[in-house]
Every structure is written in C-alpha cells, then in structure tokens.
C-alpha positions as CSV (number, residue, x, y, z in Angstrom):
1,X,-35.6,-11.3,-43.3
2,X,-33.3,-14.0,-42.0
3,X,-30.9,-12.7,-39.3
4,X,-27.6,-13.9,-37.6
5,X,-26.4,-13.5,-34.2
6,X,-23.2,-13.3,-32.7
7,X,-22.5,-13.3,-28.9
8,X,-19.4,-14.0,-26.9
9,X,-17.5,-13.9,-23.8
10,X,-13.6,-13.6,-22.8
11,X,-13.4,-15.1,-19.5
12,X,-14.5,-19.2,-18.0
13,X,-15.6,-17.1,-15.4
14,X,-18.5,-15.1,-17.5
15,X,-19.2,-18.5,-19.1
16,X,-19.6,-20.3,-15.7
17,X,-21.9,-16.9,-14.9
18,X,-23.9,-17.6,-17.9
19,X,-23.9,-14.3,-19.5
20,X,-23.4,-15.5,-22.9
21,X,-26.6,-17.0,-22.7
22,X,-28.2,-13.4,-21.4
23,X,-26.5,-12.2,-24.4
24,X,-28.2,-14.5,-26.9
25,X,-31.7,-14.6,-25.3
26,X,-32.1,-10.5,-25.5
27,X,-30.4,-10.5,-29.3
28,X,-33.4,-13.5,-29.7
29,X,-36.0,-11.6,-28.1
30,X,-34.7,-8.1,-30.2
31,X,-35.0,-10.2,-33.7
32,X,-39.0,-12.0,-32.9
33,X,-39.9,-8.0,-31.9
34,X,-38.1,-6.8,-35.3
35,X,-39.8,-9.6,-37.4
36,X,-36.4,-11.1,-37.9
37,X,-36.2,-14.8,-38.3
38,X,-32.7,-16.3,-37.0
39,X,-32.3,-20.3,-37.7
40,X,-30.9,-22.1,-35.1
41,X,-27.9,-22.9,-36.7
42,X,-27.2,-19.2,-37.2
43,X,-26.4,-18.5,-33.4
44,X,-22.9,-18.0,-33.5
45,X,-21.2,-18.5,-30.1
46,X,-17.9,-18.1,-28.5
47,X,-17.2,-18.9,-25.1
48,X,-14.1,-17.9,-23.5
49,X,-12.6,-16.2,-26.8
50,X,-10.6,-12.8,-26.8
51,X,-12.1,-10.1,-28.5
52,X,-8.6,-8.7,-29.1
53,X,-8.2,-11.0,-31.6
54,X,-10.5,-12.6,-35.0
55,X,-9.4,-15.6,-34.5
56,X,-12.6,-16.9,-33.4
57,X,-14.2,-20.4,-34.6
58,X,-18.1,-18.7,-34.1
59,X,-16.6,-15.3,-35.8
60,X,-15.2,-17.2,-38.5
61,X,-18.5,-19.3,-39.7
62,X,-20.5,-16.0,-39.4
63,X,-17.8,-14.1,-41.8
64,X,-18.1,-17.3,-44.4
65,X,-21.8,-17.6,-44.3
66,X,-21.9,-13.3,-44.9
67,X,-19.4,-14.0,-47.9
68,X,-22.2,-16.6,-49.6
69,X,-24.3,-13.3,-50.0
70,X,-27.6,-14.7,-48.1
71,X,-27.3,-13.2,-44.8
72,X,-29.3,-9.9,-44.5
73,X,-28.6,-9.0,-41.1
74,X,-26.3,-9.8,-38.3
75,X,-27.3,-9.1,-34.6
76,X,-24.7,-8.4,-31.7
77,X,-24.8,-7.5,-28.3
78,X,-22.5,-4.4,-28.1
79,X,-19.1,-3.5,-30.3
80,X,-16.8,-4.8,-27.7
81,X,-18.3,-8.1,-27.6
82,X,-17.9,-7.9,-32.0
83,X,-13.9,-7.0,-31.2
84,X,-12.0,-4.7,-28.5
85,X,-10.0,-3.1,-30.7
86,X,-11.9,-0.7,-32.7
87,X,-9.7,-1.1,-35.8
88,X,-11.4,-5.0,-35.7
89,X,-14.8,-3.5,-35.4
90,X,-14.5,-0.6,-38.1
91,X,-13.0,-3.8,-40.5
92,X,-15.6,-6.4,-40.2
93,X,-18.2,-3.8,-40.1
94,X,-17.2,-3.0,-43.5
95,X,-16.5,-6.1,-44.2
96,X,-20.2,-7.7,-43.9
97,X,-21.3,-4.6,-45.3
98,X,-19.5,-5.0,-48.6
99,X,-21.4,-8.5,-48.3
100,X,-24.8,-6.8,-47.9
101,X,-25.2,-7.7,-44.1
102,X,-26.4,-5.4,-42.1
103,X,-24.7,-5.1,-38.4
104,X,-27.2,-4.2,-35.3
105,X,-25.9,-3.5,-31.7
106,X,-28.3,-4.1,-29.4
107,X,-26.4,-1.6,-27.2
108,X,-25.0,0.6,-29.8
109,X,-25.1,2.2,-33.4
110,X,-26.4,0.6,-36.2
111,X,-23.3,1.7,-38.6
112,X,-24.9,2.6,-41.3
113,X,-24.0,6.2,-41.2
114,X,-20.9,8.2,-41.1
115,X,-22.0,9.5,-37.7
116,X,-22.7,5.7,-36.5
117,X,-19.1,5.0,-38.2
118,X,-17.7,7.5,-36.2
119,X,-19.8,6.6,-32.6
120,X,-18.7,3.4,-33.6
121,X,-14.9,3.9,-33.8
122,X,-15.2,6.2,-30.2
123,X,-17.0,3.0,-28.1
124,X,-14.1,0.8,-29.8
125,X,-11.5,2.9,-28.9
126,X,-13.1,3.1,-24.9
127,X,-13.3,-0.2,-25.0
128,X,-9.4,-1.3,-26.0
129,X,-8.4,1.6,-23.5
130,X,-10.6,-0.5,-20.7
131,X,-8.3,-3.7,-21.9
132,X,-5.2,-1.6,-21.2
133,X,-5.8,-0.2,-18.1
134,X,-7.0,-3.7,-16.9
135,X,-3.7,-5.0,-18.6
136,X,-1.9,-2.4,-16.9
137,X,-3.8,-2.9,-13.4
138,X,-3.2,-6.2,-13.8
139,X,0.4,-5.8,-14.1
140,X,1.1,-3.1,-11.2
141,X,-1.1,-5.5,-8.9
142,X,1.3,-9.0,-10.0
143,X,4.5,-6.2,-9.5
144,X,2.8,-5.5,-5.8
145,X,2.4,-8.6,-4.6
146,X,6.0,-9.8,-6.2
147,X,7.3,-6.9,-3.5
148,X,5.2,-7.1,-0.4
149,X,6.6,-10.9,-0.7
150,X,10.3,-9.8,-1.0
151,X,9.4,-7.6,2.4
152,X,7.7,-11.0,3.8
153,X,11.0,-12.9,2.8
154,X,13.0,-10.5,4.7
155,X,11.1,-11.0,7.8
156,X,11.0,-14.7,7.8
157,X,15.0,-14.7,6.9
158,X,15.5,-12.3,10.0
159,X,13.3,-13.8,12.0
160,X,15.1,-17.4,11.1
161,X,18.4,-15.7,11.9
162,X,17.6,-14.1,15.0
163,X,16.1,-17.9,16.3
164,X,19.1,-19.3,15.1
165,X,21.0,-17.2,17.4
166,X,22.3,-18.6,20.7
167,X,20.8,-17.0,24.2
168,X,21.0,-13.2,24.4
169,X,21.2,-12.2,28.3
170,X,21.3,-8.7,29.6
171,X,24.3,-7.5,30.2
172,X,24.7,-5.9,34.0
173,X,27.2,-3.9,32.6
174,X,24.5,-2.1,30.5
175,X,23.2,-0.7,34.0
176,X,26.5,1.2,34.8
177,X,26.4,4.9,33.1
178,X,29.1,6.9,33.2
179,X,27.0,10.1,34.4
180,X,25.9,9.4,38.0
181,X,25.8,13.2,39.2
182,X,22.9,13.9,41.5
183,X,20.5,17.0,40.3
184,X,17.8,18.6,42.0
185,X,18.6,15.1,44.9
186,X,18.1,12.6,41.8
187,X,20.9,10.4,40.7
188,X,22.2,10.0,38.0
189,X,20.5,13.4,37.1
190,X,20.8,14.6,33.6
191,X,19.7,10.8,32.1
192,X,16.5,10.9,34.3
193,X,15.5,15.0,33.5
194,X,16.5,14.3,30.0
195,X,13.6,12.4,29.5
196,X,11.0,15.2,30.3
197,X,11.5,15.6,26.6
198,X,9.8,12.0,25.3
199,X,6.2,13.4,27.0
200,X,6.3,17.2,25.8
201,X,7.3,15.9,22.0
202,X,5.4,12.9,22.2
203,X,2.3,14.3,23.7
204,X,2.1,17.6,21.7
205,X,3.0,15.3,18.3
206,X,0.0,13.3,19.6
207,X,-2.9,15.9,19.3
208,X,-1.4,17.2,15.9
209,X,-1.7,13.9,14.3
210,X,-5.6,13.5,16.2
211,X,-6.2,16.4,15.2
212,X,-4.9,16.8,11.6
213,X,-7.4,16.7,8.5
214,X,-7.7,13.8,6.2
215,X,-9.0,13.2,3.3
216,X,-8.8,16.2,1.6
217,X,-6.3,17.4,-1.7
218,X,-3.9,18.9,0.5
219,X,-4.5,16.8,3.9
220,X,-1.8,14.9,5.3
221,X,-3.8,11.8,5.6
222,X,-5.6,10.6,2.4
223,X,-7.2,8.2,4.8
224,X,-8.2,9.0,8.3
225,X,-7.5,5.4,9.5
226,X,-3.9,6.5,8.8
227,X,-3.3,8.3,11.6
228,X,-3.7,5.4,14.1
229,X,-0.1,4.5,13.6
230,X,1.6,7.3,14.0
231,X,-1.1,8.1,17.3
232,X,0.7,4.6,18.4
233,X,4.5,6.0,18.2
234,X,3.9,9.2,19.7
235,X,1.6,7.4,22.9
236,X,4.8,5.4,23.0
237,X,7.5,8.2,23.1
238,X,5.3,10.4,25.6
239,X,5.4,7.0,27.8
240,X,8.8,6.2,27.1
241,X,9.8,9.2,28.7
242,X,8.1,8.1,32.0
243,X,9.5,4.5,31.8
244,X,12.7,5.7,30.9
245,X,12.9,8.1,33.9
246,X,12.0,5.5,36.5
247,X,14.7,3.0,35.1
248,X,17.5,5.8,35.2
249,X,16.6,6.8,38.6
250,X,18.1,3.7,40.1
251,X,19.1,1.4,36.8
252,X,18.2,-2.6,37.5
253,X,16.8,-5.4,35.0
254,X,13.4,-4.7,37.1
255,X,13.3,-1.5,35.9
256,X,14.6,-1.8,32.7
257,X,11.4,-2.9,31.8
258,X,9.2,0.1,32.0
259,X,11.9,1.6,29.9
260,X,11.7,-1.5,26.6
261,X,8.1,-1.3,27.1
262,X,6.5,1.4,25.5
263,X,9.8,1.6,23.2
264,X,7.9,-1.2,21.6
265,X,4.9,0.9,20.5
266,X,7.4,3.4,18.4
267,X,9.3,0.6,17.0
268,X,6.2,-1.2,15.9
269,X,4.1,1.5,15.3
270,X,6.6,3.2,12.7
271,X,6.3,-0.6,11.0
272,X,3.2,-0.6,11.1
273,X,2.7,3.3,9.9
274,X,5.3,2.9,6.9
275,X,3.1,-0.5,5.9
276,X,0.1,1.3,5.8
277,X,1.5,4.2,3.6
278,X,3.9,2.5,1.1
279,X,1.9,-1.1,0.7
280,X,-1.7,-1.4,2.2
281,X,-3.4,0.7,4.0
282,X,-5.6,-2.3,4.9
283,X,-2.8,-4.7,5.5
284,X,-0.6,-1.5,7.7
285,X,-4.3,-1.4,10.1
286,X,-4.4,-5.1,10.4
287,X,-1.0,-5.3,11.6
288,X,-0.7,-2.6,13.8
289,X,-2.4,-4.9,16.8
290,X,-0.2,-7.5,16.0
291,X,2.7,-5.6,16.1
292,X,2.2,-4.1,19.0
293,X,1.4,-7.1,20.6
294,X,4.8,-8.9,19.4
295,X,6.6,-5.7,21.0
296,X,5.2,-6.3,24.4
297,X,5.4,-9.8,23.9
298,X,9.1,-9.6,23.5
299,X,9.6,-8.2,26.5
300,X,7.0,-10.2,28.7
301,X,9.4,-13.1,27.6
302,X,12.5,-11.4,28.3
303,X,11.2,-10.2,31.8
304,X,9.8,-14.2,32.2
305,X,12.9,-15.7,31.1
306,X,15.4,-13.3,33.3
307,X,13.2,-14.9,36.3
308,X,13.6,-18.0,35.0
309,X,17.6,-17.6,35.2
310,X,18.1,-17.9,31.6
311,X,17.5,-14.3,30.0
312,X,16.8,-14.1,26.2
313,X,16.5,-10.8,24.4
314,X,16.4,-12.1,21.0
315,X,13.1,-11.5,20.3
316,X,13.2,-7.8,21.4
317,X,16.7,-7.5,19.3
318,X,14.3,-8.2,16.0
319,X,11.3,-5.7,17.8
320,X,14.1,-3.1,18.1
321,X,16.7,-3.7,14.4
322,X,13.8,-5.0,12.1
323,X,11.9,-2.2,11.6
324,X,15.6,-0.3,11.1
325,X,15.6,-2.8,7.7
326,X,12.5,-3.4,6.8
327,X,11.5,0.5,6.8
328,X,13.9,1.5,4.2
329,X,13.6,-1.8,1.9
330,X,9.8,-0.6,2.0
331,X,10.3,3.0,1.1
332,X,12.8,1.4,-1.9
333,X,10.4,-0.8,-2.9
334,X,6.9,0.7,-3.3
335,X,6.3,4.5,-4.5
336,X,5.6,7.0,-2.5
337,X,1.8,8.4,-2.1
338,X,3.0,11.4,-0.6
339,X,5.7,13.8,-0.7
340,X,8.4,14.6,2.5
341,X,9.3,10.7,2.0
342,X,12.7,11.1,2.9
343,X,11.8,12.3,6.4
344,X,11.4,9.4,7.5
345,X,14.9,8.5,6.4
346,X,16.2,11.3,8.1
347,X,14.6,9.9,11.3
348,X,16.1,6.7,10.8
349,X,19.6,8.6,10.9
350,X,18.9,10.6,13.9
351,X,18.2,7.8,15.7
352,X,21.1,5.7,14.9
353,X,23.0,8.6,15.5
354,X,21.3,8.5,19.1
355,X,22.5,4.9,19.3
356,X,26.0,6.0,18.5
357,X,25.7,8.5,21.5
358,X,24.5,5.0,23.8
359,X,28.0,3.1,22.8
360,X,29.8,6.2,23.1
361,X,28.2,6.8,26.7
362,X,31.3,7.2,28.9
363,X,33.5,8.7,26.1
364,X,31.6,11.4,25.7
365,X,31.2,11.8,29.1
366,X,34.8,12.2,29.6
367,X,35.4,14.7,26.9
368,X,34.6,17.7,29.1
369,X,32.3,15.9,32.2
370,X,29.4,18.1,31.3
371,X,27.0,15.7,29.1
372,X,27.1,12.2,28.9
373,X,26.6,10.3,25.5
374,X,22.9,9.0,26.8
375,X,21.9,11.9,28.2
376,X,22.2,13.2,24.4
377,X,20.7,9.7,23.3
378,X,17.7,10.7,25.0
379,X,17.8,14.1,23.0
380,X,18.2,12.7,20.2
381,X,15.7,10.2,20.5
382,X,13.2,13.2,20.9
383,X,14.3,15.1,18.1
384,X,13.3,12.5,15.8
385,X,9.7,12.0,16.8
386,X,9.7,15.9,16.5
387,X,11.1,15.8,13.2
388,X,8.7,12.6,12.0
389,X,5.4,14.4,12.8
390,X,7.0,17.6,11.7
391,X,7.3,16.5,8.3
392,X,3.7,14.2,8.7
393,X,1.6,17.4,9.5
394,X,3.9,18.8,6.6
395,X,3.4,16.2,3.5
396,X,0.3,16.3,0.6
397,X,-0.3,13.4,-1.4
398,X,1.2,13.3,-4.7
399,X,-1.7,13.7,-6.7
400,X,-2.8,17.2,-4.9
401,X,0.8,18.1,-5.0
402,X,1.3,17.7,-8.9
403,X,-2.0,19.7,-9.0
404,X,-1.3,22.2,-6.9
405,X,2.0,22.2,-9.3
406,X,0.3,22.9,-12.7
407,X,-2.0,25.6,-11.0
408,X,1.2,27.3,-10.1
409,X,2.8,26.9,-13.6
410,X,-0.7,27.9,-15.3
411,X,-0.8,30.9,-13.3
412,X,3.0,31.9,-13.4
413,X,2.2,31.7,-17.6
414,X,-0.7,34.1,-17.4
C-alpha cells in the first residue's frame, strides 16, 4: 500500500536542531516495518510552519494528492505536529478520511474509532492549551522585563541627577543637638541610651529571620535564599545602634562615620530584599553584594574626600533616598508573592516620620525639655525594623494563602 508522510516544525530553532528530519526517518522506518511503500516525492515537509494555522505549502500538496483518491495512508508524527488546534486536527482527519486515507500517529491514535476520535480531540485540546500558556508565559515574561527596565531607568535618571549635583559637604551644624543633658555621666544622654534599642530589635529580628522556615505552604520564605536580605538589615540596625552610640557620645565628622556605616546595610539590604521578592529572586541575591558594597563605598568616599578638604555626600544621599523611591515603584510595579505587602509601606512611613523628628530636633526639644526630636528618631527608627520582621515572620505566599482560603470556605459550607 503506498503511504504519505507529513512532518513539521514551528520554530528555525527546531529546524537548525534537525528534528524534522528525526521526525521523517522514524515515520520512514514505521512504514518499511508496516510494509508501507512511501515515494519520495510523498514526504511532505514544513519547516518553520505554525501548526495553529493550515496554511501550509507541504499540508496543502498532501490534502490535493488525498483529494485525487490514490493515497491509502498518511503517516504523522503526533497530532500536534498535524495542527495545534484540535478543531484543525478533528477536520482534516475527517477530511482525508472522506477521501479514503487513512491517518497514523506514530505517537498517537489511529482515528479510526469513536474512542480514537475522542483521544484525539483530548491530545488536541492539551496541546493548543500548551500554545496558550506558552503565549501567555511569553507575554508576562516581555511585561517583566518592560518593568524591571522602568526600575533600571529610574536608577540611571537618579543616579544622573544626583552626579549632576554640585558638592554636598557636611554640614557642622548637623553635629549640634539640641539635647546635650548628661545621663548616667554620658553627654548628650538620651540620644546615646536611645540607641540600646537598634541591637535588642535588630539582634532578636535577626535569629527570627535565621531561624524561620522556608519553603513550606505557609512559610514565610518560599525560598530559603530569601532570608539573606533581610539577615543583612537587621545585622545593620543591631550595629547601627553601636555606631550611632559612639557618634552621639561626643558628635564629630570622625565619628559620624561609624554611625552612616552600618546604616548602609539597612538601606541596601531592604533594596536588595524588596528585589528579590517582587522581581527576581536571583537578580535580589546577586545584588545584595553589590549593594552593600556601594553603601560602604559611599561613605569610604565621603570619609576620603572630607580629608581631602572637599567633602562630598552625594553618593550616600542616593544610598540613603533611592531605595525610599525605588521600594515603592517596585511594590507598584510587580505583584505581590506574598501577603502583608503593605508592611513594608508602613515601614517606609515610620521612617520618614523618624526623619521628620531629625528636622524637628530642637523644636521638639523645646516643647516641654523632656525628649528631643532625635532621641525619638532613634525610636522610631527601631520601631520600624520591629514592625518589618513582625510582619515577615507574619506573611504566607499567596498561593498557600488562597488555599488555606477555600479550605476555610469548604469547611464553613459543610
């Protein structure tokens, strides 16, 4: 009996790969073991040809020679490489049937029953659901990229505008505080004691993020590799409180230092943290080195060029107000993969409102002489690592929580 076959491919890249060919030597090899003869110029090929679609040059010569009535028997690789859409495969089934061909799947039914009609019809429909959720994959992944390169925009424009800046010196005024009462002997009292609160959040926030689970339905990391980030902002609030003690002890640009310093590692870490969580969990790990580094780097050039008589903070002015931009153009931008989102938001207020307290140092202050506006900036400051790995240790991942959801609903009905 003479015999046809049809193979084809969708892609350059399967055709470069050769697997049409693989295609046409097993459907060869299946017709010499059935004792089917197949001419050479019945080996109909498309390279690089949709199978959403039956407007196919090697499709088309196989449908005209089945309409002359002399082809017995048409050979094909799988359904989805005869059409994606089953509706195409269920028509030119029937099709070369009406003709008297025959139509054998080397991977599939033979459709010559209604149960192989019906097999038929289920493998067409899986495969035309494959095309959509690679259509649809496809799309999310362009709509991705389109916004991690807003964020990346963002950063270069800030980081052009901050360079375009003139010379940003330290003020000396910033050293004078309007609280300089002497506690337990230590001057200016209440700012230096008020940092004992940076180690006892930072360092108990610290083992609850070591120590959380991850990975599990309800877990607060659905990575482990997650909690490296957030490890970074609390290491730098428990040492902030240290460096922040020394420097309001006896306030000078010396000190001042070991105060910016580990600030850097919560600035940068939250970046780096939010990355990880709302665009890449990859791309949030691969930065967190970097950022880190760029926060001590800004101040290792501050420090240099205060020596240097010509004292630039602009780099740390981006290490300290980027992250306060990019953070919630990130959470706008990308969907959430867990729930609490909007803690982190409400950290971001706390914390300006702790920078409100700074300006409003000496007004406070002289409201009543009892607490100065940084004393409560330090407080504040505090409050809103608390509150961040409050609501960390707190959070599920969407999926588990939508789950957990319907259980509840399913078991509310019963």
């Amino acid at each position: 009996m003479l015999a046809a076959i049809y193979a084809r491919v969708s892609s350059a890249r399967q055709k470069e790969e050769q697997t049409i060919a693989s295609q046409t030597a097993a459907l060869q090899a299946h017709a010499q073991a059935a004792g089917l003869e197949v001419p050479r110029e019945w080996v109909f090929e498309d390279d690089g040809y949709s199978g959403a679609t039956l407007i196919r040059p090697g499709l088309e010569r196989l449908r005209d020679l089945a309409a002359d009535g002399s082809l017995g028997v048409v050979l094909c690789y799988s359904p989805d490489r005869l059409a994606r859409r089953y509706v195409y495969q269920a028509l030119l089934v029937e099709e070369l049937a009406r003709a008297g061909t025959e139509v054998r799947f080397l991977h599939g039914p033979k459709a010559e029953t209604a149960e192989d009609h019906l097999l038929l019809q289920f493998q067409g429909m899986m495969a035309e659901y494959e095309r959509a959720q690679i259509a649809e994959r496809t799309r999310r992944g362009k709509l991705h990229r389109a916004r991690a390169g807003v964020v990346a925009g963002v950063a270069a424009a800030a980081t052009a505008l901050i360079a375009a800046l003139p010379r940003i010196p330290q003020d000396p005024a910033y050293h004078r505080f309007a609280d300089g009462r002497r506690i337990w002997g230590v001057p200016h009292g209440l700012d230096v004691w008020s940092n004992l609160a940076f180690p006892l959040v930072g360092l108990w926030r610290l083992a609850r993020v070591l120590s959380a689970p991850a990975g599990g339905p309800g877990d607060p990391f659905s990575d482990p590799r997650e909690r490296w980030p957030y490890a970074a902002v609390c290491v730098g609030v428990a040492l902030t409180g240290f460096g922040s003690a020394w420097y309001h002890a006896a306030p000078d640009n010396a000190r001042l230092v070991w105060d910016r310093l580990p600030m850097t590692l919560v600035f940068m870490g939250m970046l780096a943290a939010v990355v990880a969580e709302r665009v890449s969990v990859t791309a949030g790990l691969a930065l967190l080195p970097v950022f880190l580094a760029s926060g001590l780097a800004s101040i290792a050039y501050w420090r240099a060029s205060e020596a240097a008589g010509a004292g630039d903070l602009r780099p740390y002015v981006m290490v300290q107000f980027f992250p306060a931009l990019a953070i919630p153009l990130m959470l706008w931008l990308f969907p959430a993969r867990y729930t609490r989102g909007g803690d982190i938001m409400v950290v971001l207020v706390i914390y300006g409102a702790a920078k409100v307290f700074e300006l409003l140092d000496a007004r406070i202050f002289a409201l009543g002489g009892v607490i100065s506006g940084h004393t409560l900036k330090h407080l504040m400051a505090a409050m809103a690592c608390g509150w961040l790995i409050a609501g960390l240790m707190a959070r599920q991942p969407r999926e588990a929580s939508g789950k957990a959801a319907a259980m509840s609903h399913m078991e509310m009905a019963r």
